[in-house]
LUMDONU-616188 format. One record per residue (C-alpha): residue number from 1; x, y, z. Coordinates in steps of 0.1 Angstrom, whole numbers, plus 5000, padded with zeros to 4 digits. Layout:
% residues N
  lumti     X     Y     Z
    NUM     X     Y     Z
...
//
This chain:
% residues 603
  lumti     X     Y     Z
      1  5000  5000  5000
      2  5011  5036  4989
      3  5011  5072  5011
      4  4997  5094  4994
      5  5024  5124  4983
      6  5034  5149  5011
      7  5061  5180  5006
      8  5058  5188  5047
      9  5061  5168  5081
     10  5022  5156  5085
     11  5005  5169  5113
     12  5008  5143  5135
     13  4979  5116  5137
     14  4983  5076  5141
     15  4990  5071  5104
     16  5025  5057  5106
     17  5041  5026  5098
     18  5057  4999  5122
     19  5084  4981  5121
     20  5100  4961  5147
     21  5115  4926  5159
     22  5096  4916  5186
     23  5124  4929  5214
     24  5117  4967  5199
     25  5097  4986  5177
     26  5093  5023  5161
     27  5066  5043  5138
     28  5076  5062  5110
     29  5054  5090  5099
     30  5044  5096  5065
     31  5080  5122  5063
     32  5098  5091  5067
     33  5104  5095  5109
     34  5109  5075  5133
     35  5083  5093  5158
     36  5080  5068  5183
     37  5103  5044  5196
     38  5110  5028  5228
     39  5142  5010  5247
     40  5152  4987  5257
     41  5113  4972  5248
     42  5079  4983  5242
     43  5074  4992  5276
     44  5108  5015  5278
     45  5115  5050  5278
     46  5107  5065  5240
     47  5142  5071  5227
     48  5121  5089  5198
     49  5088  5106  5212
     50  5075  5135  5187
     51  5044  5115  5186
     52  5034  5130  5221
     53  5057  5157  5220
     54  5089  5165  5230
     55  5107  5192  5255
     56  5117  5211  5228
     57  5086  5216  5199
     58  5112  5201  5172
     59  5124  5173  5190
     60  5120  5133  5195
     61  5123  5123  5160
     62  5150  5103  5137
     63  5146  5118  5102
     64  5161  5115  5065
     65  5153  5146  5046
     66  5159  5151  5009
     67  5161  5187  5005
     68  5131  5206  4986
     69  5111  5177  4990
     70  5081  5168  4971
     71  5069  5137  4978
     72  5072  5112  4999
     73  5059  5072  4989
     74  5059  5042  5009
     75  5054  5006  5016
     76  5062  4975  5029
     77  5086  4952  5011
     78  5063  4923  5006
     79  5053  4901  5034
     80  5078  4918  5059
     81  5077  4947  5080
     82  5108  4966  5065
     83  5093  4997  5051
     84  5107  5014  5021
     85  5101  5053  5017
     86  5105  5072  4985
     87  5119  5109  4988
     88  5120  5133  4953
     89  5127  5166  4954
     90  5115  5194  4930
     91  5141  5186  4904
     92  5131  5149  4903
     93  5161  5136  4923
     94  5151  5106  4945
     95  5166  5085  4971
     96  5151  5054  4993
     97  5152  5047  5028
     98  5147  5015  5044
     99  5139  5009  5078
    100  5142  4975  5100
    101  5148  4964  5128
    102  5168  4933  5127
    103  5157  4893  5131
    104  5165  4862  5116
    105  5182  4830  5130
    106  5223  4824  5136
    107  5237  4803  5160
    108  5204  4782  5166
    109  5192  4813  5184
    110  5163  4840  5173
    111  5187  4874  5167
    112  5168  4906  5177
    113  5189  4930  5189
    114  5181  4966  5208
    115  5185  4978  5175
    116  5173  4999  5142
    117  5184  4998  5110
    118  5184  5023  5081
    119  5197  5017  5042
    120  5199  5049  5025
    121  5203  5049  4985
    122  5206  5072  4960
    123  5177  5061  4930
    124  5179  5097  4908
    125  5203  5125  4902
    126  5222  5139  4932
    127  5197  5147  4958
    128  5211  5165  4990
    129  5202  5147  5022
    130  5198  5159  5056
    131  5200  5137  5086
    132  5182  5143  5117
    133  5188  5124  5152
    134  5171  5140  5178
    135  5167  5118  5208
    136  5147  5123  5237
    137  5153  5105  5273
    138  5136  5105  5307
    139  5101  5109  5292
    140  5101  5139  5269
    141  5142  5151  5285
    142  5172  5155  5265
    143  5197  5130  5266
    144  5224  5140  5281
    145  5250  5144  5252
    146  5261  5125  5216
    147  5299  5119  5215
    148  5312  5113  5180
    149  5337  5091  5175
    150  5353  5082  5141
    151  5323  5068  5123
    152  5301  5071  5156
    153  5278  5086  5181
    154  5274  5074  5218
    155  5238  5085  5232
    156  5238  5085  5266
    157  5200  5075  5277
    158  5190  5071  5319
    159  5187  5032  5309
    160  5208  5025  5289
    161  5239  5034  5262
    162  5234  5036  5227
    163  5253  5037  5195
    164  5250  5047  5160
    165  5278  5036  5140
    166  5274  5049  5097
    167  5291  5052  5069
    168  5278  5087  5062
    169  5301  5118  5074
    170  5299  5114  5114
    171  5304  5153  5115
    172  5275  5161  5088
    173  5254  5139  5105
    174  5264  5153  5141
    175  5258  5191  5130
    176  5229  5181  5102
    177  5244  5194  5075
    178  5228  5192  5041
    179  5252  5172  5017
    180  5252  5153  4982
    181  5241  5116  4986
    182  5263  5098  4957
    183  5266  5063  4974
    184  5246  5044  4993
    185  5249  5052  5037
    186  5241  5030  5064
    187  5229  5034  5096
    188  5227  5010  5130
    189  5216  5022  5160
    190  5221  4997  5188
    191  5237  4986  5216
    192  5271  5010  5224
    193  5298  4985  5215
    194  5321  4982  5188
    195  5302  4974  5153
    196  5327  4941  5142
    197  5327  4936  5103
    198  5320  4962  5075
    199  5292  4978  5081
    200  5276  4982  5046
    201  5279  4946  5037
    202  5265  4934  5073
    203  5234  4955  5070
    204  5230  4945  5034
    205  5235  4911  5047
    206  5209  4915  5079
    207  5184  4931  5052
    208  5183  4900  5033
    209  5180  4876  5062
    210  5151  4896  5079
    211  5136  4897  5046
    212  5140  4860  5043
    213  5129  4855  5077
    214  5095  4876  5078
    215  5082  4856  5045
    216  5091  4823  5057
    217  5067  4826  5086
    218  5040  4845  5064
    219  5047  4815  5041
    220  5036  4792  5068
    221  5001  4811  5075
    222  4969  4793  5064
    223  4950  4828  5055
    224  4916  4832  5032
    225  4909  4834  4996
    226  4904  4868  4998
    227  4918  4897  5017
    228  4950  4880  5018
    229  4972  4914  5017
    230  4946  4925  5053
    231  4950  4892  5067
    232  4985  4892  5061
    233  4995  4930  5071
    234  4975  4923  5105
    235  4993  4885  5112
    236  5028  4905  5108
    237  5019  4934  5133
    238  5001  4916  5157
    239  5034  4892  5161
    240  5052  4924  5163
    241  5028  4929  5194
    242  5045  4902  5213
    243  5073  4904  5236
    244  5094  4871  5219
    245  5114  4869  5249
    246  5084  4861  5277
    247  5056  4856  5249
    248  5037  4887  5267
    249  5017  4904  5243
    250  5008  4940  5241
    251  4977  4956  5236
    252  4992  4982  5213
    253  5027  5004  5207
    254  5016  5033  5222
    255  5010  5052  5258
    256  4983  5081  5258
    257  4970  5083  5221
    258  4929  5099  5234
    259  4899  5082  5224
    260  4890  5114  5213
    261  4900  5153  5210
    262  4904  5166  5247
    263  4889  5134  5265
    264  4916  5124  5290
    265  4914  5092  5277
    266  4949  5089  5276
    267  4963  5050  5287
    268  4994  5035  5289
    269  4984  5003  5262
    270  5021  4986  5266
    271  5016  4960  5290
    272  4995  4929  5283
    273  4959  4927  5292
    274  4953  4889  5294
    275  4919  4896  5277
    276  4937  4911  5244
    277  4959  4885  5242
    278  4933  4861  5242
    279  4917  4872  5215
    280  4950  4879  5198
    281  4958  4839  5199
    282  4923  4832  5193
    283  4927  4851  5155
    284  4960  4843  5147
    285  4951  4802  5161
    286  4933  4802  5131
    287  4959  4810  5106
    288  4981  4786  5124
    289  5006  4811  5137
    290  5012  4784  5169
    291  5047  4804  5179
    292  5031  4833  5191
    293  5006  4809  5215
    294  5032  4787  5226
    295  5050  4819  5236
    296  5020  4832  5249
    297  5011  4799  5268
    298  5043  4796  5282
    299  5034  4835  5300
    300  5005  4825  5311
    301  5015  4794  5328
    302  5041  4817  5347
    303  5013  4840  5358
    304  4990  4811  5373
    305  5023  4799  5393
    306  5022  4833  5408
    307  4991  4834  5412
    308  4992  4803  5439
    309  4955  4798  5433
    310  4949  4835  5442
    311  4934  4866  5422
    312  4949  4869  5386
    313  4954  4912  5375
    314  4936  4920  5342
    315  4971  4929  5331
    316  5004  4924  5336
    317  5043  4938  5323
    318  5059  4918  5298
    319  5082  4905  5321
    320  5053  4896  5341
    321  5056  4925  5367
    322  5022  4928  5387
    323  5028  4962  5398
    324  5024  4987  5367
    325  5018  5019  5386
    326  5005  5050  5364
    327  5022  5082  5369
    328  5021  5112  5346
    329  5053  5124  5321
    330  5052  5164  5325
    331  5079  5171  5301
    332  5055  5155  5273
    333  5025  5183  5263
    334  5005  5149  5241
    335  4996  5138  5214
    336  4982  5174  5194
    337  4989  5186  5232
    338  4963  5170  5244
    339  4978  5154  5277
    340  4981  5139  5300
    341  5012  5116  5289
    342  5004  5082  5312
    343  5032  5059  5322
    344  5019  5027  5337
    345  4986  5014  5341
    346  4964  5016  5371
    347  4943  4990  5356
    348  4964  4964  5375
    349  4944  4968  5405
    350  4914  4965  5392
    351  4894  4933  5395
    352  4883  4919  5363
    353  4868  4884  5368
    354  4866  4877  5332
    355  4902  4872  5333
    356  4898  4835  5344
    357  4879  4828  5313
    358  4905  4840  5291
    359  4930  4818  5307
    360  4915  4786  5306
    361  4903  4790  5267
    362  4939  4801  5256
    363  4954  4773  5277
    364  4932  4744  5268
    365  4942  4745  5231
    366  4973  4731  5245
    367  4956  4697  5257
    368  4939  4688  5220
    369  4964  4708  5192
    370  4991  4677  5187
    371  5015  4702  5166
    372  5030  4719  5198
    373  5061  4713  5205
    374  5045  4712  5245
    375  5014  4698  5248
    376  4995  4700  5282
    377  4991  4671  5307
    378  4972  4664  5339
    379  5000  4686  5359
    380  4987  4717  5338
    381  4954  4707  5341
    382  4954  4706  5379
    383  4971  4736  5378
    384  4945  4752  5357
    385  4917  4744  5379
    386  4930  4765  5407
    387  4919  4795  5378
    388  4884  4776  5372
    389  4878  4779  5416
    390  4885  4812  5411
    391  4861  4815  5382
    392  4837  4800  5398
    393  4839  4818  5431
    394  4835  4850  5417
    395  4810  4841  5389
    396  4782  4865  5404
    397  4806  4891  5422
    398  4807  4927  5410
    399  4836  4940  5388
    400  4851  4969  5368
    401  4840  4951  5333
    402  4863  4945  5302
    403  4857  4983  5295
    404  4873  4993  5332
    405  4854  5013  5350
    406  4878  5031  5375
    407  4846  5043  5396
    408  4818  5019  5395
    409  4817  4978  5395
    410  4787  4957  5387
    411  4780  4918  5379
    412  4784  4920  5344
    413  4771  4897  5322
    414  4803  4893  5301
    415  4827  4889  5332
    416  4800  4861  5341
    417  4797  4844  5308
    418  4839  4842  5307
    419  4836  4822  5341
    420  4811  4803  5325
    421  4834  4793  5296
    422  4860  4787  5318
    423  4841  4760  5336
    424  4827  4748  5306
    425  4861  4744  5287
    426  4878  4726  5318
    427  4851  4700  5318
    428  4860  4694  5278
    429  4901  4692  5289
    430  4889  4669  5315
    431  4873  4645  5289
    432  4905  4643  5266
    433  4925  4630  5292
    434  4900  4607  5304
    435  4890  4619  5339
    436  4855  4617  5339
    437  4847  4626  5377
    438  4865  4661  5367
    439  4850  4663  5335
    440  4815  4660  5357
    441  4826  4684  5384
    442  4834  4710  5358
    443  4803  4703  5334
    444  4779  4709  5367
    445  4795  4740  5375
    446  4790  4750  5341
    447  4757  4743  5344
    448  4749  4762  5376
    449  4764  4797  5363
    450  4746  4794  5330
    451  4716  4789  5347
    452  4724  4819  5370
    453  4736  4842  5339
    454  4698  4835  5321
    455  4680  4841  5350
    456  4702  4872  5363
    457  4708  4888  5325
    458  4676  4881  5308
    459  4649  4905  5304
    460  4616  4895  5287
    461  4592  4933  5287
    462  4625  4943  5261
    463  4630  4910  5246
    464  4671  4909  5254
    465  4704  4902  5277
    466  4714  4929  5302
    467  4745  4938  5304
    468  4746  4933  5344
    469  4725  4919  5363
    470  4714  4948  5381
    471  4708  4966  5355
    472  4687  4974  5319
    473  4723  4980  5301
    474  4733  4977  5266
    475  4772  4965  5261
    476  4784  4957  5227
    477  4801  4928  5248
    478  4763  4909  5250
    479  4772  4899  5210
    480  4803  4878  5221
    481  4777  4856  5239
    482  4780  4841  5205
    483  4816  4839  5201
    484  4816  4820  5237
    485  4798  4799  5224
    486  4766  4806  5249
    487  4742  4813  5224
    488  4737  4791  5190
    489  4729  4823  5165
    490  4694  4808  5161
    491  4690  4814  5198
    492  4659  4840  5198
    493  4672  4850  5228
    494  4705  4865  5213
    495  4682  4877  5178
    496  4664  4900  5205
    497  4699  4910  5219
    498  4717  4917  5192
    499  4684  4936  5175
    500  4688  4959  5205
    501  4724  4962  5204
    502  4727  4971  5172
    503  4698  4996  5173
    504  4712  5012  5203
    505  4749  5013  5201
    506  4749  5008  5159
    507  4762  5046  5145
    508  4764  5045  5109
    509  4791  5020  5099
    510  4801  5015  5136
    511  4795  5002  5166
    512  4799  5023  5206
    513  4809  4998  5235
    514  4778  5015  5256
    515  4759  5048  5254
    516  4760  5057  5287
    517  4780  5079  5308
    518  4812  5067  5326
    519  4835  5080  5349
    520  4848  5106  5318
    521  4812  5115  5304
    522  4796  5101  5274
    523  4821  5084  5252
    524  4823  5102  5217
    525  4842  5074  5199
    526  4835  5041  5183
    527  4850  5010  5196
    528  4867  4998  5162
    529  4867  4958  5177
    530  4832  4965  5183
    531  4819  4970  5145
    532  4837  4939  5140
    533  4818  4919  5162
    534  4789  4932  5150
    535  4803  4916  5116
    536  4807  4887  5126
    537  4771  4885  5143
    538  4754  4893  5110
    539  4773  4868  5091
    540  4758  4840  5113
    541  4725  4852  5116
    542  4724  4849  5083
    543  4726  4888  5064
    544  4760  4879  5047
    545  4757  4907  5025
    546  4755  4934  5053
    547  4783  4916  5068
    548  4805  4920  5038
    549  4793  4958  5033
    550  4800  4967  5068
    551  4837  4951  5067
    552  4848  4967  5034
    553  4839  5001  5050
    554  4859  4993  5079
    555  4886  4980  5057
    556  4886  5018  5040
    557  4891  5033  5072
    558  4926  5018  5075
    559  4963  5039  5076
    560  4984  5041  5046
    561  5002  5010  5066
    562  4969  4990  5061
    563  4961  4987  5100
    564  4938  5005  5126
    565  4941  5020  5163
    566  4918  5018  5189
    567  4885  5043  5180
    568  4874  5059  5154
    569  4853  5090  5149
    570  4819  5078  5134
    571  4808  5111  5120
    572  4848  5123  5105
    573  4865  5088  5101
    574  4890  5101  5120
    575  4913  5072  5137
    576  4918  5077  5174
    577  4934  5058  5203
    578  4963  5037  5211
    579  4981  5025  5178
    580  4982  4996  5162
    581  4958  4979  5186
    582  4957  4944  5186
    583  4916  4941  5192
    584  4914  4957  5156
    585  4937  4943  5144
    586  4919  4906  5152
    587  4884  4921  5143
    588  4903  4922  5108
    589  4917  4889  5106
    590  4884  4870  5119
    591  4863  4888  5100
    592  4881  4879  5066
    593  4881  4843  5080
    594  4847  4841  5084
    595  4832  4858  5052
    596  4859  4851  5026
    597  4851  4824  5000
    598  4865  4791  5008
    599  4896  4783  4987
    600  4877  4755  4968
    601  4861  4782  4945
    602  4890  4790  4924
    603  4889  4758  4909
//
C-alpha cells in the first residue's frame, strides 16, 4: 500500500508505519520519521517521542530529509515489516530509505537486537540529504549528550547506552548538515559496543536475512481466499505485538493516544491485558501462527504459578511484573497537546473476573492441538483448575468490566459468561484426558452459572440480555455471547439482543461499546473491535451481505500501513486511540476468516 504524496512533516495523527522485531519497535510518519520508539522494549523509555511531544517543539524524532522535498511514497517490502520510503525533490532527484529492525536466525538462536536499521540509497540524480537524530530520554528530557567518535555517536539515555555507527560523514550527521548523497549510507543504531565487520555489507547482509525470515513465517500462514494482503499485514503486526522473549503480548505500541480530542482518555496500552491477548491467539490460532501461542502459553503458565491459586490482575508487564503503577510524564505536552502523557497502568488493581475465562480458553488449546512442540498434561490441568475455583467463586461478584470502570463495578454479564466458559472448557480438557469425575465436576458448575447468567441477564418486557444483572444496560460485549459459544445464532434469545444492540449502540458504519455515561462522560468514539463483532454476528445470523458491506467500509478506514488504532470517529473517520491495537487488528483477521470464500472456489 502507497502514502499518498506529502512535501511537509504531516500533522501528527496515528497514520504511521511499524516496524520492529519483537524485542523493539518504532513508527515512522508519512515524512519518513521515526516518531516513536521505545528501549530497551515496548514498555521503555521512548528514545524517539514526537508523537506526544517532545521538550523542545522540534524534538524526539529520527529523520532522512531530501532537501526541497516533494513527495514522499511508501510501503512494505512484501510480506515483511521493513518499510521502504521514496523521497524526490522538485528537480526529480530521488533517494530510498529503508527501515528495519533486525531478526532472523544464527547460531540456533532468534537474533533481535536493541536495535534499528536504516539503508539509504541514491535512485535519481544527486539529491542533497539531511539527517536528523534527535533523541529524547527520561520521558520527553534530552539525553544528556552525543559523543562522536570516528564513524560514531554514543547517546547517553538514563537506561541505557546507545550507538549509531554509519558510513555517512559522522560530523555532517552530528551538525545536520545538508550534503550530496552519491553512494549508498548506512545506519545501526544499537547497543554502544564496537560494530565488528564492514558495516555496509553486514546491514545488506541482515536486510536479506530479515527479509527471508519475515516471509518464511507469512509462508507458513493458512489465510483466506480473499483479503489476503489484510489478513496478512495484520498476522505481521500483531506478532510484532509480542514480547518474543516472555511471549507477553501487548495491547498496542503506544502510551496516551485519546479516544477522542480533549477526552483524558489517555492509557498506557504497553503492558499485556490477558483479555487482548486472548483474542490475539484466538485470531492468529486460526491461521496457524502456533509460535506466538506457545510463547504466549508459556506466559500465562508463569502468571498462574504466581498466582498460587489466588486473584489473577487483568494485566500484567511483559516481564510479568504485577505492579504497573501510572504516573504522569510532565515534560510531554501529548499527542496534538492533548495530555496527560500516562506511564503505567492503574488498571492492574482493578478486579476483572473475566480474566479466568481467558485463561483457561487460551490454555486448553494446548491439551487437544498435537502440533505443539508442549502439549498440556494432567499437571497443567490441575494447575489450571486452581483459575476455574477462582472463576467459579467469583462468577456472580461485582467488577470493573472489560471496558474498566475506574469508579463503579457491577455483575456483568460478560465477566460472568467468561467464568462460564472457563468452567465449561475445563470440563472438555477433562474428557480428553479421560477423567471423567473432573469432566462432571466442571460440566455441573457449568451448568449452575449458565443457569444463573439466564436468570440474572435476561429481560423479557424488552425481549434481550442485560448487560449486568442489576441493570437494563446495553454492552456491545452481549454479541460475544456468540463467540463463547453461549448462544447458538438461532438462539431468539441472542436475535432479540443483538436487534437491540445494534439499534442502540449501531452509529452508521460502527458500533459504541455503551451509550452511557462513565466516569469521563459520554464516550464520543467508536470502539473499532466492536463493529467487528457486529460483523461477525450478521454473518451467522444469516445477512451475509451486510456483513461483507460493513467490513469493506471498515477495511477503508485503515492507515496508509493498512492497520487501525483503537477508535474511530463515526461522524469524521477520524482514527483515534492507542496504535496499532491488537483488538482491531483481530476484528480484521476473523472477520476475513469468516466471510471470505473458501479456497475451493477458484477451481
Amino acid at each position: 500500500m502507497t502514502a499518498a504524496p506529502t512535501s511537509t512533516p504531516p500533522t501528527t495523527s496515528v497514520d504511521l508505519w511499524p516496524i520492529g522485531n519483537c524485542q523493539v519497535s518504532a513508527l515512522v510518519d508519512r515524512a519518513g520519521r521515526f516518531v516513536w520508539a521505545c528501549v530497551p522494549r515496548v514498555d521503555g523509555d521512548p528514545l524517539f517521542s514526537a508523537l506526544i511531544g517532545g521538550a523542545e517543539p522540534d524534538s524526539g524524532y529520527w529523520g532522512i530529509a531530501i532537501e526541497h522535498s516533494v513527495s514522499v511514497e511508501q510501503h512494505y517490502i512484501r510480506n515483511t515489516p521493513i518499510l521502504v520510503s521514496v523521497h524526490t525533490d522538485d528537480a526529480g532527484n530521488a533517494l530510498e530509505v529503508i527501515d528495519f529492525c533486525p531478526r532472523f536466525v544464527r547460531s540456533g538462536r532468534t537474533y533481535r537486537p536493541v536495535a534499528f536499521a536504516r539503508i539509504v540509497r541514491p535512485l535519481r540524480g544527486s539529491p542533497r540529504v539531511t539527517m536528523q537524530l534527535r533523541t529524547t530520554c527520561g520521558w520527553g528530557g534530552t539525553c544528556r549528550e552525543q559523543i562522536g567518535g570516528s564513524n560514531h555517536l554514543r547517546i547517553l539515555l538514563d537506561s541505557m547506552q546507545l550507538r549509531l555507527t554509519t558510513t555517512a560523514p559522522i560530523g555532517m550527521v552530528q551538525e545536520e548538515r545538508t550534503f550530496r548523497l552519491e553512494r549508498p549510507l548506512h545506519f545501526f543504531l544499537g547497543p554502544d559496543e564496537s560494530f565488528s565487520g564492514d558495516l555496509a555489507e553486514t546491514l545488506d547482509a541482515m536486510l536479506a536475512q530479515t527479509i527471508s525470515e519475515w516471509q518464511e513465517w507469512v509462508r507458513g500462514l493458512a489465510i483466506p481466499l480473499e483479503w489476503q494482503d489484510v489478513v496478512i499485514r495484520s498476522a505481521i503486526t500483531l506478532k510484532l505485538c509480542q514480547h518474543e522473549e516472555t511471549g507477553a503480548i501487548v495491547a498496542a505500541l503506544t502510551t496516551s493516544i485519546p479516544e477522542h480530542a480533549g477526552s483524558e482518555r489517555n492509557w498506557d496500552y504497553r503492558y499485556c491485558w490477558v483479555r487482548d491477548a486472548y483474542y490475539t491467539v484466538q485470531a492468529l490460532n486460526r491461521l496457524g501462527a502456533l509460535d506466538v501461542l506457545e510463547g504466549y502459553l508459556g506466559y500465562l503458565r508463569n502468571i498462574v504459578d504466581s498466582a498460587a491459586g489466588g486473584h489473577i490482575q487483568p494485566l500484567y508487564g511483559v516481564l510479568g511484573e504485577a505492579t504497573l503503577e501510572e504516573r504522569f510524564a510532565p515534560a510531554l505536552p501529548g499527542y496534538r497537546g492533548m495530555g496527560p502523557v500516562r506511564v503505567g497502568n492503574q488498571a492492574y488493581e482493578q478486579i476483572q473476573h473475566d480474566a479466568y475465562g481467558q485463561i483457561v480458553l487460551c490454555s486448553v488449546h494446548a491439551f487437544f492441538d498435537q502440533r505443539l512442540f508442549r502439549q498440556s498434561g494432567i499437571e497443567d490441568f490441575q494447575r489450571l483448575e486452581h483459575v476455574g475455583e477462582r472463576a467459579w467463586q467469583f462468577h456472580d461478584q461485582p467488577d470493573a468490566g472489560l471496558w474498566e470502570l475506574r469508579t463503579r463495578q457491577s455483575v456483568h454479564t460478560y465477566s460472568s459468561a467468561m467464568c462460564w466458559a472457563a468452567c465449561d472448557r475445563l470440563a472438555n480438557a477433562a474428557h480428553v484426558l479421560d477423567l471423567p469425575d473432573r469432566r462432571d465436576f466442571w460440566q455441573a458448575r457449568a451448568d449452575t452459572i449458565r443457569k444463573h447468567i439466564e436468570a440474572s441477564a435476561w429481560r423479557p418486557d424488552t425481549n434481550r440480555m442485560s448487560a449486568t444483572f442489576s441493570g437494563d444496560d446495553l454492552d456491545a460485549s452481549l454479541i460475544q455471547l456468540l463467540d463463547l459459544r453461549f448462544f447458538e445464532p438461532g438462539d431468539p434469545r441472542f436475535i432479540g439482543t443483538l436487534e437491540a444492540v445494534e439499534k442502540g449502540l449501531r452509529r452508521g458504519s460502527h458500533m459504541l461499546r455503551y451509550d452511557t455515561e462513565d466516569d469521563f462522560g459520554l464516550p464520543e468514539t467508536a470502539f473499532n473491535v466492536c463493529t467487528f463483532w457486529l460483523i461477525e454476528a450478521l454473518h451467522f445470523t444469516g445477512r451475509e451481505a451486510d456483513a461483507r458491506a460493513l467490513f469493506d467500509e471498515m477495511l477503508a478506514r485503515r492507515t496508509a500501513a493498512g492497520l487501525l488504532s483503537e477508535d474511530i470517529d463515526p461522524t469524521s473517520g477520524e482514527l483515534w486511540g492507542n496504535y496499532p491495537q491488537t483488538y482491531s487488528l483481530v476484528g480484521m483477521i476473523n472477520c476475513a476468516a469468516l466471510l471470505s470464500k473458501p479456497w475451493s472456489s477458484i477451481r
